[in-house]
N, C-alpha and C positions, 0 to 999 in steps of 0.2 A: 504494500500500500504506500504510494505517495506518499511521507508526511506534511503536514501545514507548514505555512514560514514562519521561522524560528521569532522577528518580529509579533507577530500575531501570539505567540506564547509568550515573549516577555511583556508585551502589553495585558495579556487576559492577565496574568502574573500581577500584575500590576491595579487589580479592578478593572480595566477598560471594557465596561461591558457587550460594546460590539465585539471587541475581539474575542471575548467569550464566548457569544453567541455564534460566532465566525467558528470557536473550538467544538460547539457543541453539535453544530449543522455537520459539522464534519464527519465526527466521530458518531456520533449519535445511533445514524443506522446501523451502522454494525453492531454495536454495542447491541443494540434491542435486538436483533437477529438472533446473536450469541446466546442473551441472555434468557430470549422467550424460548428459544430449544432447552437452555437449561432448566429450565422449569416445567419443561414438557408443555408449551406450551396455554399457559396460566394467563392469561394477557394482563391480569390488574396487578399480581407477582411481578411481571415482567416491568410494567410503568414503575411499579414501588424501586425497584432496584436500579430500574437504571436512571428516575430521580436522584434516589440516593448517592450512584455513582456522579453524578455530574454533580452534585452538591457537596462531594471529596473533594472531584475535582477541582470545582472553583475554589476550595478553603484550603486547600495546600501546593496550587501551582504554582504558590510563590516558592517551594518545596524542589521542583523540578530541578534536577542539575544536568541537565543533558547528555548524560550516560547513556541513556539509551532512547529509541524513539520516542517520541509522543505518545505513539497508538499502543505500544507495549507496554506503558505506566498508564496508560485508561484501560486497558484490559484488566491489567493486574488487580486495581482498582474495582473495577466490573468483576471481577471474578471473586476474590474477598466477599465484596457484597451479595455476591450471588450463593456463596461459600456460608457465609452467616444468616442471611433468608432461611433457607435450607435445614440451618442447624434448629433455626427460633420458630418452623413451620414443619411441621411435622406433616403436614395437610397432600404434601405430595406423596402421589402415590407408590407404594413398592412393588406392588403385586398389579398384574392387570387379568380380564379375559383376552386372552387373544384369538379372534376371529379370524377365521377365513374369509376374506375382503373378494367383491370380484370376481366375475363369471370366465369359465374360459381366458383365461390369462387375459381378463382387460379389468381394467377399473376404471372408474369416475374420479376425477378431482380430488373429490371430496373422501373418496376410498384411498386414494394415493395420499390424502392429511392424515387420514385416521391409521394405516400403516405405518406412518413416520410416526405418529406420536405415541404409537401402540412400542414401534423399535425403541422409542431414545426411551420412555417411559422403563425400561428394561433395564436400564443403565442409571450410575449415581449421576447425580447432579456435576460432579466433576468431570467424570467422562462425558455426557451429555458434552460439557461445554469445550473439552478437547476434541469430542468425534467431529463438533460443528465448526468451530476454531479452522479445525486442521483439513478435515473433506469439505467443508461447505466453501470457508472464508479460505481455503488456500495460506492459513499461514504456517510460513515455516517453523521446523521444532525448535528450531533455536531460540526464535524467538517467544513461541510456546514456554520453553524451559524457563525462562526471564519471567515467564506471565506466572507460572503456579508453582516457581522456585524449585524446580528438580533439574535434573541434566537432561540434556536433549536425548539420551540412551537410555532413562530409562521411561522417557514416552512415547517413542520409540516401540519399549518393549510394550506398557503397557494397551500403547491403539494395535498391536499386534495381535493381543490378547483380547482386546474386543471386539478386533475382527472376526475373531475365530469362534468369541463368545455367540456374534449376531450370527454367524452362516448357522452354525449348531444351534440357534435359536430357528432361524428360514427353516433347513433342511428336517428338525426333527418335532418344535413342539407349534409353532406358527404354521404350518403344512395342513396339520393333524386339526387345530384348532384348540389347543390343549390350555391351561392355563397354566401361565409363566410366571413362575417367582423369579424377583429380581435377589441376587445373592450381594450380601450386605459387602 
């Protein structure tokens, strides 16, 4: 991802509320992208937190030392909050029924929503927001690693493992229409 101009950081930095608003336009979408999959899609979860995030952000981008991107310290951000949501809301769910969506290998729209939220819903809140992070948004693990404080090896290992989690979820209890416990 592009970053913003470095100007426009020391000014929001600064209180300059356009160029905040310039931060927030920016980063904004993806953030809510990120964070409504982490929450299996929750939509008023998803506002709450990535209020919250932008309300970090404005209160300590005078904090920013530019080590590292812009978008990797709004994630990081965005992910904590997403990370503590999670802890203080128990209301997501662990367990789902999973259905068989869709006739004849086709589905509707609305059958291809309800499969993706039925997949990430299978998953914690963390992996949610690295499966989406790293397949959906394209970013790299290195920069991931920066985002949830681990080494780029071992997310790596871990989306490895959830790849292998989701196929053996497809091939054996989503097929079947079985219900799927998510394992803690």
């Amino acid at each position: 991802m592009k970053e913003i101009d470095e100007v426009t950081i020391r000014l929001a930095a600064k209180k300059d509320a356009k160029a905040f608003k310039r931060i927030y336009e920016y980063y904004s979408g993806f953030v809510w992208k990120v964070i409504f999959r982490t929450v299996n899609g929750d939509r008023e979860a998803a506002r709450e937190i990535v209020q919250e995030t932008f309300i970090r952000v404005y209160s300590s981008l005078k904090s920013f030392s530019f080590k590292s991107a812009l978008s990797t310290w709004i994630y990081r951000i965005a992910f904590n909050a997403a990370s503590t949501y999670v802890v203080k809301n128990k209301k997501l769910s662990s367990s789902v029924d999973v259905e068989t969506l869709g006739h004849e290998g086709t589905a509707s729209a609305y059958e291809n929503e309800e499969i993706v939220r039925i997949v990430l819903s299978a998953l914690s809140a963390e992996e949610r927001f690295l499966l989406t992070s790293r397949e959906v948004e394209g970013i790299p693990f290195e920069e991931l690693a920066g985002i949830v404080g681990r080494s780029s090896e071992s997310l790596r290992t871990q989306m490895s493992r959830m790849k292998e989690k989701l196929r053996d979820m497809f091939d054996n209890g989503f097929r079947r229409g079985e219900r799927y416990e998510r394992s803690a």
